[in-house]
C-alpha positions as CSV (number, residue, x, y, z in Angstrom):
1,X,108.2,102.3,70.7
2,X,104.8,101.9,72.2
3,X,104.7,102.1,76.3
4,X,101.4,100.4,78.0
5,X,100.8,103.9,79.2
6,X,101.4,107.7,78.4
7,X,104.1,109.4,80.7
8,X,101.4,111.8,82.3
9,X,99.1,108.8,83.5
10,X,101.9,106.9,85.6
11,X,102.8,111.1,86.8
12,X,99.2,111.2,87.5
13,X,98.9,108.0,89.4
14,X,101.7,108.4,91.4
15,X,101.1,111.6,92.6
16,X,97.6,110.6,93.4
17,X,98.4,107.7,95.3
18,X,101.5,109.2,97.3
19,X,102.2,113.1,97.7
20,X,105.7,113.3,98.1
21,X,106.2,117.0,99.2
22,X,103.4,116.1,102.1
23,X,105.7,113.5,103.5
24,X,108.7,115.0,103.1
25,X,107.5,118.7,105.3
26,X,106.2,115.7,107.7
27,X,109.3,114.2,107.8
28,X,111.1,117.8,107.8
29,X,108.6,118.7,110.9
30,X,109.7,115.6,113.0
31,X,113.2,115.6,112.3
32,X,113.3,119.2,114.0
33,X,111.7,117.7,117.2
34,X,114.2,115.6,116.8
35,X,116.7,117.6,117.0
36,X,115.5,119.7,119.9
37,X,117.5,120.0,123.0
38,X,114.4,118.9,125.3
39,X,113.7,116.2,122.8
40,X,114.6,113.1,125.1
41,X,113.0,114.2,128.6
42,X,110.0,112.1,127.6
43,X,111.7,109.0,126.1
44,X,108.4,106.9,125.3
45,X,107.8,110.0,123.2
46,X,110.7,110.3,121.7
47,X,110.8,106.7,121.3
48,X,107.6,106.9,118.7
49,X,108.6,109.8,117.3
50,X,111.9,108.7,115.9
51,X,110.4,105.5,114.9
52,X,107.6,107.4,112.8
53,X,110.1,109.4,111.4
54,X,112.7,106.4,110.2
55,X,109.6,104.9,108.8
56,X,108.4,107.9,107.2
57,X,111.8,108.5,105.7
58,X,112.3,104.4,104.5
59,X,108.9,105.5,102.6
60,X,110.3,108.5,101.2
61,X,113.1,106.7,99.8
62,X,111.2,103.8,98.2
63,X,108.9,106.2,96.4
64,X,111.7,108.2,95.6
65,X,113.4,104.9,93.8
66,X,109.9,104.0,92.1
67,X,110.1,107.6,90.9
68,X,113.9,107.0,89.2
69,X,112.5,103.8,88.1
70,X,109.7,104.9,86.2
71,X,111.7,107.8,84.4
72,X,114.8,105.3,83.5
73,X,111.8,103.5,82.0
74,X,110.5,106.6,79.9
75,X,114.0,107.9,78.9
76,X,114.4,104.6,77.3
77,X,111.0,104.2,75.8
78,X,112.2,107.4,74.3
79,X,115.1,106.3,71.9
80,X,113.0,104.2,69.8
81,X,115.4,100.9,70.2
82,X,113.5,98.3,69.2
83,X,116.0,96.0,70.1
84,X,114.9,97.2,73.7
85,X,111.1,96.3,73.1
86,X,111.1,93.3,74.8
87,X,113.3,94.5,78.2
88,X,111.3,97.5,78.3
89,X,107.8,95.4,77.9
90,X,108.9,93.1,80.8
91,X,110.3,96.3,82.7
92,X,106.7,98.3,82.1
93,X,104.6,95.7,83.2
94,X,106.8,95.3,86.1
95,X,106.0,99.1,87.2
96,X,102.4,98.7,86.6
97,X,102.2,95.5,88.7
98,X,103.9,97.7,91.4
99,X,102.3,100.8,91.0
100,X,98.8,99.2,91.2
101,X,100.1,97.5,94.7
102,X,101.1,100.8,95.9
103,X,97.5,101.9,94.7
104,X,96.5,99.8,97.3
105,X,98.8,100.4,100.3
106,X,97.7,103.9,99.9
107,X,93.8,102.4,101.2
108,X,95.6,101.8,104.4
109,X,94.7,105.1,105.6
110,X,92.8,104.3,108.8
111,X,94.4,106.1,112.2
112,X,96.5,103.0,113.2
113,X,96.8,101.1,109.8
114,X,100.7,101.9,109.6
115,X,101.6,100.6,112.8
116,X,102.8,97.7,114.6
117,X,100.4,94.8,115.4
118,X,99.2,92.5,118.3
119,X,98.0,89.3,117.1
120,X,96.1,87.1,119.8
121,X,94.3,83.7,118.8
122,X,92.7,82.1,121.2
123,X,91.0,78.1,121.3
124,X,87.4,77.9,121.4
125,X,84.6,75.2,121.7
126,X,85.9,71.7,120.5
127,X,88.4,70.4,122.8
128,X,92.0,69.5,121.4
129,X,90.6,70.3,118.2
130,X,90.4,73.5,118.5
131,X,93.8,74.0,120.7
132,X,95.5,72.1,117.5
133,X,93.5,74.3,115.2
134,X,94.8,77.4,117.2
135,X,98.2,76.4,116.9
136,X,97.5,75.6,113.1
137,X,96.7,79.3,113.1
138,X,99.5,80.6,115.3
139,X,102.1,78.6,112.1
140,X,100.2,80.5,109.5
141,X,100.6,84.0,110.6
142,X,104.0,83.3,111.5
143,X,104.5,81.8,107.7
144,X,102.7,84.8,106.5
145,X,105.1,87.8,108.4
146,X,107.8,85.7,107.5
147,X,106.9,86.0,103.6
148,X,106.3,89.8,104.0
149,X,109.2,90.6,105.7
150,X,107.3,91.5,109.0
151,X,109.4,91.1,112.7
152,X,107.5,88.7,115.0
153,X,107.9,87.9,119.0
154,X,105.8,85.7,120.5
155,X,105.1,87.6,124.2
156,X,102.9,84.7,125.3
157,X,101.8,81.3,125.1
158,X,99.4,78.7,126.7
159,X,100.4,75.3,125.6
160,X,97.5,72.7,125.3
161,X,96.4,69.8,127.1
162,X,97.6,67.2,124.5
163,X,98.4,69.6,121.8
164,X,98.2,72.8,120.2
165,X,97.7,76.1,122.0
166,X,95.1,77.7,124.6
167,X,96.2,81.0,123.3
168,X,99.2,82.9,122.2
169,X,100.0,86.9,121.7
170,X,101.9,87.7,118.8
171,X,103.7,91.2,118.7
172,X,104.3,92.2,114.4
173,X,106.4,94.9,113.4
174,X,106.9,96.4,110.3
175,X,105.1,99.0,107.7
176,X,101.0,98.6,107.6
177,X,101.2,95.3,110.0
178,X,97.8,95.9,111.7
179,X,96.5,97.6,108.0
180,X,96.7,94.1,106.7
181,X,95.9,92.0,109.8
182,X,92.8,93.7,110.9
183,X,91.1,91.7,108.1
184,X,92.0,88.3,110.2
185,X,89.8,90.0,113.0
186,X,86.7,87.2,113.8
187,X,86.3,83.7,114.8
188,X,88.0,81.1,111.9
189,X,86.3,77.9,111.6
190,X,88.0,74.3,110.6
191,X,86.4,71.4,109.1
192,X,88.4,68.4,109.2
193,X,88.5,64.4,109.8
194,X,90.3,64.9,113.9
195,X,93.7,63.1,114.5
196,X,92.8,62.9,117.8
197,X,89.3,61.0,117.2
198,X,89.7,57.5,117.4
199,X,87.2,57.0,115.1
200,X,88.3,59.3,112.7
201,X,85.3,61.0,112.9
202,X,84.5,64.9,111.2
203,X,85.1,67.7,113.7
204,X,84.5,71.4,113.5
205,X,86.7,73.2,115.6
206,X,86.8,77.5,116.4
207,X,89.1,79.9,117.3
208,X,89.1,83.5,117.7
209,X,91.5,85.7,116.8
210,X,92.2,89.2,117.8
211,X,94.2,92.3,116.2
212,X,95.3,95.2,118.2
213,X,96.9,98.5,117.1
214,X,100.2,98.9,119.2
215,X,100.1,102.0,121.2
216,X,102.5,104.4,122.9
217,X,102.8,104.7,126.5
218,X,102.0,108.2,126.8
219,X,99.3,108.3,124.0
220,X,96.4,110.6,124.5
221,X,94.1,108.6,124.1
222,X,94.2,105.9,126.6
223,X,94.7,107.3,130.2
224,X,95.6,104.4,133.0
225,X,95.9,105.6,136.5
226,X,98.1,103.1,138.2
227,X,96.0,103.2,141.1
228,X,93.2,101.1,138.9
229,X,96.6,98.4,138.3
230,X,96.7,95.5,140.4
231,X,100.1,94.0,139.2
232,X,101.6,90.6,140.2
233,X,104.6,88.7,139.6
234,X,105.0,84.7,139.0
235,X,108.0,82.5,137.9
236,X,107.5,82.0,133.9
237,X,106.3,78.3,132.8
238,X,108.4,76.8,130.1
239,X,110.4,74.2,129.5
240,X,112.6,71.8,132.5
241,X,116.1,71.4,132.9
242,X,117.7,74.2,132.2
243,X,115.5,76.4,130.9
244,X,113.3,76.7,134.3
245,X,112.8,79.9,135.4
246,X,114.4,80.6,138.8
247,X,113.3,84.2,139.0
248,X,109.8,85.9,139.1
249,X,109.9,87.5,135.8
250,X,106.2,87.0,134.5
251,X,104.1,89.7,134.9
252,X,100.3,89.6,135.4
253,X,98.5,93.1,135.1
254,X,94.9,93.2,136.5
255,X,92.8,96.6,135.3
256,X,90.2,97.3,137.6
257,X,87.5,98.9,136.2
258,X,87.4,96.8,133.2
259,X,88.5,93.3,134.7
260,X,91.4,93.0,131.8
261,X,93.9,90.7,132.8
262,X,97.3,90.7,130.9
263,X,100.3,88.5,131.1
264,X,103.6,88.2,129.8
265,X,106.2,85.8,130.3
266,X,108.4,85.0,127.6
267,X,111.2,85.0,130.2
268,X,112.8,88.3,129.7
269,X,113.6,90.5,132.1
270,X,110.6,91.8,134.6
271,X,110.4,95.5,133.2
272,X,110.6,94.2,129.7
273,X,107.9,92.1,130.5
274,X,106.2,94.7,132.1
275,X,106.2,97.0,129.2
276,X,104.9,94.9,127.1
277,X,101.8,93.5,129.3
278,X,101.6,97.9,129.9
279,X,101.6,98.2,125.9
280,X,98.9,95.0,125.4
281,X,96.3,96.5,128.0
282,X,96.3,100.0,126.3
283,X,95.8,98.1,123.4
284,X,92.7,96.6,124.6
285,X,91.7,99.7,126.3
286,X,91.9,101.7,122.8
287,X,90.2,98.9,121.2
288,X,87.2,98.9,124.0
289,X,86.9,102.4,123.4
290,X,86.9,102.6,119.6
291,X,84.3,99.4,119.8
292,X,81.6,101.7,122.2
293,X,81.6,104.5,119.8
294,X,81.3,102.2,116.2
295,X,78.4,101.0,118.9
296,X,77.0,104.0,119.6
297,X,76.9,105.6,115.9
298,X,75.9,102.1,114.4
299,X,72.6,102.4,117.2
300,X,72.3,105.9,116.2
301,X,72.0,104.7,112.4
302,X,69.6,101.9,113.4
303,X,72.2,99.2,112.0
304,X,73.4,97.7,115.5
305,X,73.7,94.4,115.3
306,X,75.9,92.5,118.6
307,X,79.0,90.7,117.1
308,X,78.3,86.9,119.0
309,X,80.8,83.8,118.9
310,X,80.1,81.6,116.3
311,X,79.5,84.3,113.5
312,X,82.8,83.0,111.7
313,X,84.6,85.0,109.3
314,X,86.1,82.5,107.5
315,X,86.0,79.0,107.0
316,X,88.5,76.2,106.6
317,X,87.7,72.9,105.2
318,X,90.1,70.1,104.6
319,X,87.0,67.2,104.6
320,X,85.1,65.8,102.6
321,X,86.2,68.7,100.1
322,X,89.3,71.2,100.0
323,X,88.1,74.9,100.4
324,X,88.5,78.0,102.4
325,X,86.4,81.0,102.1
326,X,85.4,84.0,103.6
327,X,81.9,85.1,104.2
328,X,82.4,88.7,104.6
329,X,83.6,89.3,100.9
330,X,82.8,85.1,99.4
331,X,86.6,85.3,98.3
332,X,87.5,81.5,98.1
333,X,90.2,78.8,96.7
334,X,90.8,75.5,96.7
335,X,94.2,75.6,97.7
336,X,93.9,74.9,101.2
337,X,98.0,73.7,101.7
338,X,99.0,77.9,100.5
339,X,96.4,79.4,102.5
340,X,97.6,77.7,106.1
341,X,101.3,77.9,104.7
342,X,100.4,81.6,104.8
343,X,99.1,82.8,101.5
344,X,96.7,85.4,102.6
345,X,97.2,88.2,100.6
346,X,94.3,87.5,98.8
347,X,91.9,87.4,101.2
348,X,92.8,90.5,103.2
349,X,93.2,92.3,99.8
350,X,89.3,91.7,99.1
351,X,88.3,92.4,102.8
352,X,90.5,95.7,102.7
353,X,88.8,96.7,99.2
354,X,85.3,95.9,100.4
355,X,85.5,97.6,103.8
356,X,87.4,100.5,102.7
C-alpha cells in the first residue's frame, strides 16, 4: 500500500518544525521554578511563569498526539490491507493538511507571537460611518476568536453618537493570539452605499486598528515609576436602571512623560480594573519602544519611511462591487459576507508568510 509520503519525510518534517526534547527541558526547567519554596513571593511572576509552562505543556501534549497519530498511520500503511486504502488515504491527507498548518505555526517565532493579545479599533474620519464601520469590525474579530477557540473580554467601550463604536479594547487569550492578529495592525477602509445617508449616497469610512503584545507586570523591559502615574477614578458609563454604576470603579491612568491615557471600566472591581489599564499602558509603552528602534535601524538602512493615516492596509468594498483585499500582500476574495463574519485566516496567513 502506497502512502503520499515516505516514513522519514513526515520524521523529518516534524522534527524540523517542532523539537520536542527542546520543549520538554524548557518545560522541565520551569516546572522546577515551580516547585521552589520562594516560588510565590513575586506572584505577577509566578503568575506568567506557570501560565508559560501550562501552555508549554498543552503543546507538548498535542505534538505528542500528532506524533501517535502519524505512527498508527504508518503501522497500518504497513500491513498491506487494501481493504484499508481508502481510510488510510482520507487519514494521510488528513496528517498532511495538519502537518503543513503546524509548518506554519512554527513561523510564529517573533518574541511575543505566543502570547495573549490587545485588540483596539478605533473610528476615524467619516462620521457615523465610520463609528458603524468600527463596530462592524469590533463583530468580526469577535466572530473570528470565537471560530479559533480564542477567550475574549471586552475591557472597554465608547459607544457612538447614533451608532457603532468610538473605540473598544479587546483583551484575546489563547496560543499565538497576537502571532495572528498583528497582521490586522493598520487602518481598514470600507466602501459602501451609507444607511445613515438619506440619499443613499457612496461613503468611505476608516478605522484604525491596533495590536498589542500583553505584558507582565514585572517584565524587564518596560520600567513605570509610579511617580510618572497620575491615576483617577470615575463611576463606569453603561446602561440605566439597574445596571448604573453606584461606585467609582473606572480607572483612568495618565503616563506623564508620554501623555498615554488608559481607561478601563467594564465595571469590575477597581483593582481589577486597575490591572488591566496597568497591563494596556505597558503594552503601549513596549510597543513605543519597539516602534523607535524598527525607526532608528530602518533610518540607519536608508528605508524610513513615516507610517501616516490614510495608508490603509486593507480594503472593504460592499458597492458598486463585492471585494476585499489587502495591499500589503494583493490577497483578495469576493466573498465579502465570510470575511466580516470572520474568515481571516487567509489573509493573515499571506501577511505572516510575506513578512516572515
Amino acid at each position: 500500500m502506497t502512502v503520499y509520503r515516505p516514513w522519514g519525510t513526515y520524521c523529518a518534517s516534524f522534527w524540523c518544525v517542532f523539537d520536542l526534547v527542546t520543549k520538554e527541558s524548557q518545560l522541565g526547567e520551569l516546572d522546577k521554578q515551580i516547585a521552589a519554596p520562594t516560588f510565590w513571593d513575586s506572584p505577577s511572576q509566578a503568575q506568567r511563569t506557570s501560565k508559560n509552562a501550562a501552555r508549554l505543556r498543552d503543546e507538548i501534549d498535542d505534538w505528542r498526539t500528532f506524533e501517535r497519530r502519524l505512527k498508527d498511520a504508518v503501522e497500518l500503511a504497513g500491513m498491506g490491507d487494501e481493504s484499508l486504502r481508502a481510510e488510510l488515504e482520507v487519514e494521510v491527507e488528513a496528517i498532511e493538511a495538519d502537518l503543513d498548518r503546524r509548518a506554519f505555526t512554527a513561523m510564529l517565532s517573533g518574541p511575543y507571537d505566543s502570547d495573549d493579545a490587545l485588540l483596539a479599533i478605533h473610528a476615524g474620519a467619516g462620521g457615523t460611518d465610520s463609528q458603524d464601520w468600527a463596530g462592524m469590525l469590533m463583530r468580526m474579530y469577535l466572530r473570528w476568536a470565537e471560530q479559533n477557540d480564542y477567550q475574549t473580554e471586552v475591557l472597554d467601550t465608547t459607544e457612538g453618537e447614533e451608532a457603532g463604536i468610538k473605540s473598544v479594547t479587546i483583551a484575546v487569550e489563547g496560543r499565538y493570539a497576537f502571532g495572528y492578529l498583528r497582521s490586522e495592525k493598520g487602518v481598514h477602509r470600507l466602501v459602501r452605499l451609507s444607511p445613515f445617508d438619506s440619499a443613499h449616497r457612496r461613503h468611505t469610512s476608516f478605522a484604525l486598528v491596533e495590536v498589542l503584545p500583553q505584558v507582565a507586570f514585572d517584565s524587564p523591559e518596560v520600567q513605570i515609576d509610579p511617580a510618572d502615574l497620575k491615576i483617577d477614578t470615575f463611576k463606569s458609563s453603561g446602561a440605566g436602571g439597574q445596571n448604573v454604576q453606584k461606585n467609582s470603579t473606572a480607572i483612568r491612568i495618565t503616563h506623564l512623560p508620554s501623555g498615554i491615557v488608559v481607561i478601563c471600566q467594564n465595571e469590575r472591581s477597581q483593582t481589577q480594573n486597575r490591572e488591566f489599564a496597568m497591563r494596556i499602558l505597558r503594552a503601549r509603552l513596549l510597543e513605543i519602544q519597539q516602534a523607535e528602534r524598527e525607526e532608528e535601524i530602518a533610518i540607519l538602512r536608508g528605508e524610513y519611511t513615516k507610517a501616516e493615516w490614510g495608508s490603509q492596509i486593507r480594503s472593504y468594498v460592499l458597492h458598486p462591487y463585492q471585494m476585499v483585499k489587502d495591499h500589503r500582500t494583493e490577497h483578495e476574495t469576493g466573498n465579502t459576507a465570510a470575511v466580516l463574519d470572520g474568515d481571516l485566516h487567509a489573509f493573515m496567513e499571506a501577511y505572516l508568510r510575506e513578512a516572515d
